[in-house]
ChimeraX commands (.cxc) that place a marker at each C-alpha (Angstrom):
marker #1 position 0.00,0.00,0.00 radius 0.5
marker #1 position 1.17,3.22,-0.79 radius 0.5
marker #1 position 2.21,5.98,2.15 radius 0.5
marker #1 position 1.85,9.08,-0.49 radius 0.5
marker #1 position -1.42,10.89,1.03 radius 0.5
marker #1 position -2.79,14.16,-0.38 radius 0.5
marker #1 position -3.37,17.40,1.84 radius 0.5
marker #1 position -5.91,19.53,-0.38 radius 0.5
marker #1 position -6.97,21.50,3.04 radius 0.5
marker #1 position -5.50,25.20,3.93 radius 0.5
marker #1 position -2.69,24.65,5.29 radius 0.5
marker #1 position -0.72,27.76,7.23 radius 0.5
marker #1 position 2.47,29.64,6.22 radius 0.5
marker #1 position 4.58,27.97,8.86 radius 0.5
marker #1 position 3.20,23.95,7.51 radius 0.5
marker #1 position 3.42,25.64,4.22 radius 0.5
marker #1 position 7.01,25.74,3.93 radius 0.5
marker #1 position 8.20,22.39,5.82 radius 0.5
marker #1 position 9.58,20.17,4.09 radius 0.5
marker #1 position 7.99,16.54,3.66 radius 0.5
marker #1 position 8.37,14.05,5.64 radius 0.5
marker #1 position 7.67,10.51,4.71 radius 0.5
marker #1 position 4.94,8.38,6.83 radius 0.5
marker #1 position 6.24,5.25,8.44 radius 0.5
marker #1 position 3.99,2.31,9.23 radius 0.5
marker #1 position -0.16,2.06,8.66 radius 0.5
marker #1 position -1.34,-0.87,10.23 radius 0.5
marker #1 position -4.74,0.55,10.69 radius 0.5
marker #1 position -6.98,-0.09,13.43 radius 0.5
marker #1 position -6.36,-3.28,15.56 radius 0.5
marker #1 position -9.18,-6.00,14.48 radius 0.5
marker #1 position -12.38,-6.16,16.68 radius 0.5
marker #1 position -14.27,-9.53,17.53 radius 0.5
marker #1 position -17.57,-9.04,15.45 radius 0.5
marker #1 position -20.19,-12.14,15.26 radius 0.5
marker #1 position -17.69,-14.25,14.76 radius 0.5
marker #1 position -15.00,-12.61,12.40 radius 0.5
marker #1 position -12.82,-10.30,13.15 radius 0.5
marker #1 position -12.99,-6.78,11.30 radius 0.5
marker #1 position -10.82,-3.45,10.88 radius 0.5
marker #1 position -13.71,-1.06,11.51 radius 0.5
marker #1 position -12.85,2.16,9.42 radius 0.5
marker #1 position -16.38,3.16,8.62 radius 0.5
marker #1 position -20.06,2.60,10.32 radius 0.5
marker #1 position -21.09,-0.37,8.08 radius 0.5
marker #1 position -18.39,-1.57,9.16 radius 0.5
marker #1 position -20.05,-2.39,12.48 radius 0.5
marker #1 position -22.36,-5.28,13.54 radius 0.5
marker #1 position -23.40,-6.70,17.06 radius 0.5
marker #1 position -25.98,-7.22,19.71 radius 0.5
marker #1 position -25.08,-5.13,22.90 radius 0.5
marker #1 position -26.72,-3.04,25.81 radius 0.5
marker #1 position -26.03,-0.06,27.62 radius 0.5
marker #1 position -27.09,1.56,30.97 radius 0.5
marker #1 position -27.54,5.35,31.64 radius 0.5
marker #1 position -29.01,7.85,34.18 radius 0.5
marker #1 position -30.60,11.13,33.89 radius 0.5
marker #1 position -29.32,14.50,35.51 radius 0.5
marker #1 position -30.88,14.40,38.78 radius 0.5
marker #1 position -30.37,10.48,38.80 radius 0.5
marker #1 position -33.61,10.07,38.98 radius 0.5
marker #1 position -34.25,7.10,36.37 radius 0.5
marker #1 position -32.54,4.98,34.76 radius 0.5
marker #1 position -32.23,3.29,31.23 radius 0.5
marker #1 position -31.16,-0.14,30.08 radius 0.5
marker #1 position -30.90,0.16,26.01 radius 0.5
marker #1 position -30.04,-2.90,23.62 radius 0.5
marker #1 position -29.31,-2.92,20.08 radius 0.5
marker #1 position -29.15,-5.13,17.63 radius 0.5
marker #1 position -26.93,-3.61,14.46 radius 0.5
marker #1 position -26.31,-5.12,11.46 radius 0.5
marker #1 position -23.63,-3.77,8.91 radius 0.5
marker #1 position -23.64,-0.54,10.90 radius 0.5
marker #1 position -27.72,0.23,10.81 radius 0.5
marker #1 position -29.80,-0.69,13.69 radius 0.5
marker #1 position -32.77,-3.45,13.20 radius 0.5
marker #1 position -33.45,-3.80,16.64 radius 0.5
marker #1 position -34.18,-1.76,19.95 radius 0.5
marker #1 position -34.83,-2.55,23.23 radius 0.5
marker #1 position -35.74,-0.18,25.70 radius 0.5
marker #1 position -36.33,-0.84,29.56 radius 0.5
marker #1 position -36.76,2.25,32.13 radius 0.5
marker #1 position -37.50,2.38,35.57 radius 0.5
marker #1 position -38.07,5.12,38.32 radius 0.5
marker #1 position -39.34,8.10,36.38 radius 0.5
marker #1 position -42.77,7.94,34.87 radius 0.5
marker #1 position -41.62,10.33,32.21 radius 0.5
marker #1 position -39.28,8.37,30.80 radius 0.5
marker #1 position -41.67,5.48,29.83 radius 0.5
marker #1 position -43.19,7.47,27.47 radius 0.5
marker #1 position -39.51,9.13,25.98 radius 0.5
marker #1 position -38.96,5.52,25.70 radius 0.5
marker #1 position -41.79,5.39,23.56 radius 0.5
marker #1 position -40.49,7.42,21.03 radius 0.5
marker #1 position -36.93,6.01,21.47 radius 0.5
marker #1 position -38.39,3.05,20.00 radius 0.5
marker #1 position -39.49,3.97,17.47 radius 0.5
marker #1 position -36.36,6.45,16.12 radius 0.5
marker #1 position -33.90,4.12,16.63 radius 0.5
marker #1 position -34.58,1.51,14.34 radius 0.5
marker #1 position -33.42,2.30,10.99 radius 0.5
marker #1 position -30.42,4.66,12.50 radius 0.5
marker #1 position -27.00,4.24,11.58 radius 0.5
marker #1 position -24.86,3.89,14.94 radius 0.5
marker #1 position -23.66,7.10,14.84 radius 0.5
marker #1 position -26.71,8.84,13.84 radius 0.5
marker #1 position -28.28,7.19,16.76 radius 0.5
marker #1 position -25.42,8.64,19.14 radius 0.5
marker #1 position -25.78,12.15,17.85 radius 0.5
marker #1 position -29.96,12.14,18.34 radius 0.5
marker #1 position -31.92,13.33,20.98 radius 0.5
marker #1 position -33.36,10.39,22.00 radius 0.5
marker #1 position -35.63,12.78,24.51 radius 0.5
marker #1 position -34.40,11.45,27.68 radius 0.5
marker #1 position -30.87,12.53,29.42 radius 0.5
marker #1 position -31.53,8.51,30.62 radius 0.5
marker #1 position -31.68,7.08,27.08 radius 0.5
marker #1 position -28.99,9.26,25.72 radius 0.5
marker #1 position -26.25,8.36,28.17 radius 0.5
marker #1 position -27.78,4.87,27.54 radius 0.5
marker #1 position -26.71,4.87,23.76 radius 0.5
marker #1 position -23.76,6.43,24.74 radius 0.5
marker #1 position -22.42,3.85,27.06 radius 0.5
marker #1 position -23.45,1.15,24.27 radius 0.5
marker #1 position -21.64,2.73,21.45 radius 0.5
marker #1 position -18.33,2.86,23.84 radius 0.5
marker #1 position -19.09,-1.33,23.46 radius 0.5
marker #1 position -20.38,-1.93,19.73 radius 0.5
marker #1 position -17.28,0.53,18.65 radius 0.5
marker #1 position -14.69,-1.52,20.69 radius 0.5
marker #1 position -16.35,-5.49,19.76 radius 0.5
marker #1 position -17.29,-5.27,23.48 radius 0.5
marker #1 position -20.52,-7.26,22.62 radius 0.5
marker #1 position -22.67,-10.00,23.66 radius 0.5
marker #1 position -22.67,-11.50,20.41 radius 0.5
marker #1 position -18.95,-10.67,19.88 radius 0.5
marker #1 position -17.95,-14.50,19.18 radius 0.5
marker #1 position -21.49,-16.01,17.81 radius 0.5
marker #1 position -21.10,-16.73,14.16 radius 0.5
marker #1 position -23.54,-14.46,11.70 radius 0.5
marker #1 position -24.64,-12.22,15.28 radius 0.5
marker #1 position -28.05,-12.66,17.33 radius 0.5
marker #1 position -31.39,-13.27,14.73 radius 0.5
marker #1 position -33.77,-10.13,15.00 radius 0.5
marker #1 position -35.43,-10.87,17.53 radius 0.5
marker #1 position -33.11,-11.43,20.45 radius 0.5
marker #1 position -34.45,-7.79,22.62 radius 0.5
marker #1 position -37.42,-10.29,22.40 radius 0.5
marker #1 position -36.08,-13.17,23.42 radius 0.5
marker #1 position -33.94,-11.49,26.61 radius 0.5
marker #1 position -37.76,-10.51,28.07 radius 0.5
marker #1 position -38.52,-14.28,28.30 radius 0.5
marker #1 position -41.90,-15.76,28.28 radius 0.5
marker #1 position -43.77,-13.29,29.81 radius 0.5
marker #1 position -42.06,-9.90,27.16 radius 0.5
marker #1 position -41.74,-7.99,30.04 radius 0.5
marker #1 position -38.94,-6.37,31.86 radius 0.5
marker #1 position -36.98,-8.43,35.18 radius 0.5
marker #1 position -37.63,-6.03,38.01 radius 0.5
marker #1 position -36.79,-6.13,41.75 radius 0.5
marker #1 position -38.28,-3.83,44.21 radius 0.5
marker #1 position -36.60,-4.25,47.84 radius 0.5
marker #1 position -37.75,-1.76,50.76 radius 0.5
marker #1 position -36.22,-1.59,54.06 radius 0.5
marker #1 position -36.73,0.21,57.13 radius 0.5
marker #1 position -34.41,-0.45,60.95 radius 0.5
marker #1 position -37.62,0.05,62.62 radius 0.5
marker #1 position -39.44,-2.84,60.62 radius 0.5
marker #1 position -37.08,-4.22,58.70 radius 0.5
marker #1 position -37.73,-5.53,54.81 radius 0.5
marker #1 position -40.36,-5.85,52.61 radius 0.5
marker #1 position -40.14,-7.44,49.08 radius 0.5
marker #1 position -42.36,-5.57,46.42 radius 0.5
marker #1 position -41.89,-7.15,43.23 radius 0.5
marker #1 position -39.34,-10.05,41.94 radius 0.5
marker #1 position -38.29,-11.01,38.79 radius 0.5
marker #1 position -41.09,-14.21,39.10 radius 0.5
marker #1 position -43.91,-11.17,39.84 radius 0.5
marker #1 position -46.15,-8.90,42.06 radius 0.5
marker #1 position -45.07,-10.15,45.85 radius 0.5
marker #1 position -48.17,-10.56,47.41 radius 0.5
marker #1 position -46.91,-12.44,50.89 radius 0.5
marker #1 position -43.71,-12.65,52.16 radius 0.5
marker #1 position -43.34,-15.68,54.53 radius 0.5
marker #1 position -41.63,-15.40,57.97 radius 0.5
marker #1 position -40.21,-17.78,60.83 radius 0.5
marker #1 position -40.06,-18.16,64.39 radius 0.5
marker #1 position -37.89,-15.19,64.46 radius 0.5
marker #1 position -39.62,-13.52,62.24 radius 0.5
marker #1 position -36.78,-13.55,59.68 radius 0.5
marker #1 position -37.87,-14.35,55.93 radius 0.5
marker #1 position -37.46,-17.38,54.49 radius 0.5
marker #1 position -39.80,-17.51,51.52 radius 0.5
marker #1 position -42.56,-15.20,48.98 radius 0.5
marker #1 position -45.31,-15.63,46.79 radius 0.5
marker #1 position -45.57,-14.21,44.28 radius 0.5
marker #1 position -47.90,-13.22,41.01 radius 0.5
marker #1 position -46.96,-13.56,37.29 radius 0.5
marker #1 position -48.44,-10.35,35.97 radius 0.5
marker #1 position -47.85,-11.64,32.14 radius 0.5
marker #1 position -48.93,-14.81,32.59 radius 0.5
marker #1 position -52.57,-13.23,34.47 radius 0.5
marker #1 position -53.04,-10.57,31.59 radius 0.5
marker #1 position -52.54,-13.72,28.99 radius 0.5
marker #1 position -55.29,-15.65,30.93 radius 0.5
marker #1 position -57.43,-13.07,30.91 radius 0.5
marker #1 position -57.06,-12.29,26.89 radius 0.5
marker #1 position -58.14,-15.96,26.58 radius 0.5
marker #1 position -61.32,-15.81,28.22 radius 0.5
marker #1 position -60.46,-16.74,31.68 radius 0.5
marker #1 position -62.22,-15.01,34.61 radius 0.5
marker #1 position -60.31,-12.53,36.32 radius 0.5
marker #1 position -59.75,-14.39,39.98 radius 0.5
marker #1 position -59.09,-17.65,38.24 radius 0.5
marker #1 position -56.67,-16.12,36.16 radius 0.5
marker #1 position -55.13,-14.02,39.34 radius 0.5
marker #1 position -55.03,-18.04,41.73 radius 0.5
marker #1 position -53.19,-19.56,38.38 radius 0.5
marker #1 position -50.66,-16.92,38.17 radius 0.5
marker #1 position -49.55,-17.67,41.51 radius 0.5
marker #1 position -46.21,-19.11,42.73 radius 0.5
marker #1 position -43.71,-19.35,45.79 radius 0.5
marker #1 position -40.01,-19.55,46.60 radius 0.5
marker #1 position -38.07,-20.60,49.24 radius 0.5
marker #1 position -39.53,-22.20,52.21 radius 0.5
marker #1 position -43.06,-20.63,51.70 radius 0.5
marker #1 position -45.07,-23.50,53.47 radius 0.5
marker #1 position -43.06,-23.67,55.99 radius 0.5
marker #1 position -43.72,-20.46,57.67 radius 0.5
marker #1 position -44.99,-19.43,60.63 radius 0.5
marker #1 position -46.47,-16.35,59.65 radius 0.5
marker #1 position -47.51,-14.67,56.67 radius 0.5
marker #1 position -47.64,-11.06,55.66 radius 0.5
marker #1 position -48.83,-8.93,53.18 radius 0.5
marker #1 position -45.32,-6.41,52.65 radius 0.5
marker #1 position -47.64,-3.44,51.94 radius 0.5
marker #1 position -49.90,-3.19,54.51 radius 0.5
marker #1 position -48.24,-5.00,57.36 radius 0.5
marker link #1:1,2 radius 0.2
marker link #1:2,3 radius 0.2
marker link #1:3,4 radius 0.2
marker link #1:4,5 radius 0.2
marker link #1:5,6 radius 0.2
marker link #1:6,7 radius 0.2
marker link #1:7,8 radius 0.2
marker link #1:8,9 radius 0.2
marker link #1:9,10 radius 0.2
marker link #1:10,11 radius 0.2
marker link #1:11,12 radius 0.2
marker link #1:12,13 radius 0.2
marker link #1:13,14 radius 0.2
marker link #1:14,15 radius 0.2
marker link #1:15,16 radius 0.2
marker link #1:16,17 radius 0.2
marker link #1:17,18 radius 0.2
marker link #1:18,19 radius 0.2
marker link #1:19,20 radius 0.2
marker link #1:20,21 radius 0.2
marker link #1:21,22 radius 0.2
marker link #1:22,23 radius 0.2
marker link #1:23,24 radius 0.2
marker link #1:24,25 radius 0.2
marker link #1:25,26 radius 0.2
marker link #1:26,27 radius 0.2
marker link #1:27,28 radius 0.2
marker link #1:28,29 radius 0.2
marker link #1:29,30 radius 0.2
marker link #1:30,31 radius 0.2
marker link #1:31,32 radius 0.2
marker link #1:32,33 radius 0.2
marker link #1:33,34 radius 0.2
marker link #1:34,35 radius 0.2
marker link #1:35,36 radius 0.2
marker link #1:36,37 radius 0.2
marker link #1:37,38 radius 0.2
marker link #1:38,39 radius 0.2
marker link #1:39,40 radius 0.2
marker link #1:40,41 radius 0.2
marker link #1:41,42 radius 0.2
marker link #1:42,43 radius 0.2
marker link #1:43,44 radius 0.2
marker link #1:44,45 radius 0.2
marker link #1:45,46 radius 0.2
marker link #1:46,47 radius 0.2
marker link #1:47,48 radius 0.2
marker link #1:48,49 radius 0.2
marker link #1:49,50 radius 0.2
marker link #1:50,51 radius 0.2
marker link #1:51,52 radius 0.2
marker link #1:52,53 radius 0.2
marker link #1:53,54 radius 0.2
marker link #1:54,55 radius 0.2
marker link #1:55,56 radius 0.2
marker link #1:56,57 radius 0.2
marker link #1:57,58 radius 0.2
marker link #1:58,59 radius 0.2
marker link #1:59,60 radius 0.2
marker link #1:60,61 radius 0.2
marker link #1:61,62 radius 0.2
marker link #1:62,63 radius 0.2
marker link #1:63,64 radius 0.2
marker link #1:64,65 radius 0.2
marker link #1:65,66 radius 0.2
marker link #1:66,67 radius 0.2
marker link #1:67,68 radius 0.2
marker link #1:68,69 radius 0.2
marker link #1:69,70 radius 0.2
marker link #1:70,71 radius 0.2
marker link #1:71,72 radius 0.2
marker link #1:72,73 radius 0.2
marker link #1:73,74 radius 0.2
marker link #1:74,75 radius 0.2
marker link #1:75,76 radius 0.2
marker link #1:76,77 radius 0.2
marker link #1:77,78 radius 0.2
marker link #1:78,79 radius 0.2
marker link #1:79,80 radius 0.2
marker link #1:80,81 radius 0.2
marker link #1:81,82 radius 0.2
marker link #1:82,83 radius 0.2
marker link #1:83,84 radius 0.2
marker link #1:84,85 radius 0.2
marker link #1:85,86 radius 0.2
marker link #1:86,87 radius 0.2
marker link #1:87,88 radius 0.2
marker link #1:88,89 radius 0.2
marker link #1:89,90 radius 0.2
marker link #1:90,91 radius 0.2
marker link #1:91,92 radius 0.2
marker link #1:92,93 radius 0.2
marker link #1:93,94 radius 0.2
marker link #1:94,95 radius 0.2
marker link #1:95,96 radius 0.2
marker link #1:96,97 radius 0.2
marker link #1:97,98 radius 0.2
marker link #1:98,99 radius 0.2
marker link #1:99,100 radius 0.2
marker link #1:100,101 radius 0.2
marker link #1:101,102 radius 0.2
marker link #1:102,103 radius 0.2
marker link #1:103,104 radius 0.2
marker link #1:104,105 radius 0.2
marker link #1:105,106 radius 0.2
marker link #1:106,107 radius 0.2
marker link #1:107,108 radius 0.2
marker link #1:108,109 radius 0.2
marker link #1:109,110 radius 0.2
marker link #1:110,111 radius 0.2
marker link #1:111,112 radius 0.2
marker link #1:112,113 radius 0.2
marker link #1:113,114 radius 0.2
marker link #1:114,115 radius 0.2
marker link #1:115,116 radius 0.2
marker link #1:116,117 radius 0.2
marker link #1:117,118 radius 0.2
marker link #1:118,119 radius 0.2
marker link #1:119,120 radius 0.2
marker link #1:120,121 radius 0.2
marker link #1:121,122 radius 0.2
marker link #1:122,123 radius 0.2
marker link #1:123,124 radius 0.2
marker link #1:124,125 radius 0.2
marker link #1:125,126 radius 0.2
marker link #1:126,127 radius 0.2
marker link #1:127,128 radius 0.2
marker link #1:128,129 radius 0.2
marker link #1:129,130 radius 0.2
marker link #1:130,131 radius 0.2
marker link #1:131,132 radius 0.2
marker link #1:132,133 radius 0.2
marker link #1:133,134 radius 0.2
marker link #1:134,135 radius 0.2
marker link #1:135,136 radius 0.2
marker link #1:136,137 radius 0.2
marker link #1:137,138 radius 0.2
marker link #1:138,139 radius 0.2
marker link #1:139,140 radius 0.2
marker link #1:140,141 radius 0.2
marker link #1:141,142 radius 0.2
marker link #1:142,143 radius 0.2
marker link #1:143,144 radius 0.2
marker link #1:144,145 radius 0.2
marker link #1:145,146 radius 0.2
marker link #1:146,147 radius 0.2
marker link #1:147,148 radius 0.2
marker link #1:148,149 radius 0.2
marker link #1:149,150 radius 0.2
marker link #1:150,151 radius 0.2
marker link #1:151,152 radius 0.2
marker link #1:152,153 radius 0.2
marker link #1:153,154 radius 0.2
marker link #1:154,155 radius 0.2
marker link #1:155,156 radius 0.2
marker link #1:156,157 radius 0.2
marker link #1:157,158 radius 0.2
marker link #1:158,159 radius 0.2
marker link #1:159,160 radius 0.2
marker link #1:160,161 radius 0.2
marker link #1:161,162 radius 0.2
marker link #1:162,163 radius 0.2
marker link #1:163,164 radius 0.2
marker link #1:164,165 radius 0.2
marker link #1:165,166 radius 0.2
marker link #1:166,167 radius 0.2
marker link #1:167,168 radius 0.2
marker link #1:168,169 radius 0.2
marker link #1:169,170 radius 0.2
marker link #1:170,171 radius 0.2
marker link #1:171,172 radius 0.2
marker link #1:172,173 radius 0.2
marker link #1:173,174 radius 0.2
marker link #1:174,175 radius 0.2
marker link #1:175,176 radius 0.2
marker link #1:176,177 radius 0.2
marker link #1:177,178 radius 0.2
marker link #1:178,179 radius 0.2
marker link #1:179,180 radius 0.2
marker link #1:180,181 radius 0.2
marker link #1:181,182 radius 0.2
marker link #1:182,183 radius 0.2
marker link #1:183,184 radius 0.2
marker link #1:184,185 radius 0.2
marker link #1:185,186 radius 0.2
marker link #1:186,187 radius 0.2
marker link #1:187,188 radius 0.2
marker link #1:188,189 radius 0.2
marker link #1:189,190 radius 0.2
marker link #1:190,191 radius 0.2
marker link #1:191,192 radius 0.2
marker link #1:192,193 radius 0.2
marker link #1:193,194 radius 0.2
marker link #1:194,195 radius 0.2
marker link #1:195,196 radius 0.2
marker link #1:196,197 radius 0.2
marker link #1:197,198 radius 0.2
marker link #1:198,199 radius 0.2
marker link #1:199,200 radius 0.2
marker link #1:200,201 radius 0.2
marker link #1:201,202 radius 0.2
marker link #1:202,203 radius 0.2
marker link #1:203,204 radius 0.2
marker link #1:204,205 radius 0.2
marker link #1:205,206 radius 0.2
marker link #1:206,207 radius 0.2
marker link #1:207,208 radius 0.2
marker link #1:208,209 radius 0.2
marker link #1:209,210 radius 0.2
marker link #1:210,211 radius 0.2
marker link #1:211,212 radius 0.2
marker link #1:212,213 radius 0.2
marker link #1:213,214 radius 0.2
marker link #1:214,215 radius 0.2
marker link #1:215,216 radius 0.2
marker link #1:216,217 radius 0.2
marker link #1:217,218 radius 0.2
marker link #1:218,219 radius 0.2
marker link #1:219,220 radius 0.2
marker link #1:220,221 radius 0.2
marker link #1:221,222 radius 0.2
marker link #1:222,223 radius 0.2
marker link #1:223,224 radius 0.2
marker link #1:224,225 radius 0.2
marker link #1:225,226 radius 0.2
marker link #1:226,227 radius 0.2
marker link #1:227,228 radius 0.2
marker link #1:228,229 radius 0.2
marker link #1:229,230 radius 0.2
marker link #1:230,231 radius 0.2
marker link #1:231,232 radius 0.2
marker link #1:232,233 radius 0.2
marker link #1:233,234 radius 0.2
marker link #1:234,235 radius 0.2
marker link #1:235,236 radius 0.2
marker link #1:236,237 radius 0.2
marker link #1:237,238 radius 0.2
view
């Protein structure tokens, strides 16, 4: 490869008059693990992968998990999960639907509405630009589809909500299973097991036909040592 390059910008008096210099080695940049081949990424298309990123808003108030599936540097695929700031479900909403389509580095450079969302994408593109991604070493990438598939069964988001108090101690709100209804409690009043409700699998019921309450008893489940406890309580009223 030839090392002769061409200036044809304005260049000042003082570069003006220096004398050339020839250019040593180009080895260009260092190869990056992408679905299963390794690539010098010089351009956008030149990217492809399946990766996430988390961001926060300015009063770290919310916060934003963001995958992407992109394929020969355009994205076919977004996920978007929020949680803690009402107003960012619905900027989420219109993520959604701008991302897809987006080259990488158009998607960096929009306002994806939420301070959240956009330090989201910005933490992802530090991975897709580096082959920091999930399907780094999987031959061809992740199928469209895979946001889909990380939601499981149920296509909705895994969330945990703990609160704890010294004066009363914990209280488990939701799990990834469900809705906590009871948490269960020993002899010494320490926790050793929850039930729980599958929200997704009660609203499918209930599309089907099935009456609300039987739908709500199906849903159920427990963990841990549920029927073993001596007491049972309901973690938001008691």
């Amino acid at each position: 490869m030839s090392n002769e390059f061409r200036c044809d910008y304005a260049m000042s008096a003082e570069v003006e008059h220096m004398c050339k210099v020839a250019k040593g080695p180009d080895h260009g940049p260092a190869p990056l693990p992408e679905e299963g081949k390794w690539i010098q990424a010089k351009e956008v298309k030149d990217i492809s992968g399946y990766t996430h990123g988390v961001g926060w808003c300015a009063p770290q108030q919310g916060a934003c998990k963001l995958s992407l599936n992109v394929k020969d540097g355009v994205i076919q695929e977004a996920l978007v999960e929020t949680i803690g700031c009402s107003g960012m479900t619905h900027s989420a909403a219109m993520a959604a639907e701008i991302l897809p389509g987006k080259t990488i580095l158009e998607a960096l450079n929009t306002d994806l509405v939420c301070d959240a969302i956009n330090t989201a994408m910005r933490e992802l593109f530090l991975q897709i630009a580096y082959g920091r991604t999930q399907s780094a070493f999987s031959e061809g990438g992740l199928v469209i589809g895979a946001g889909m598939e990380d939601l499981g069964k149920g296509a909705r988001s895994m969330v945990g909500t703990m609160y704890g108090t010294v004066a009363k101690g914990v209280r488990y709100l939701e799990m990834t299973e469900g809705y906590c209804t009871r948490m269960a409690l020993d002899e010494n009043d320490e926790v050793i097991g929850y039930e729980f409700v599958s929200l997704g699998k009660m609203t499918d019921f209930i599309k089907k036909g099935m009456e609300p309450n039987e739908a709500y008893e199906k849903s159920k489940g427990t963990y841990g040592r549920f029927a073993e406890a001596v007491k049972y309580i309901d973690p938001r009223k008691e």
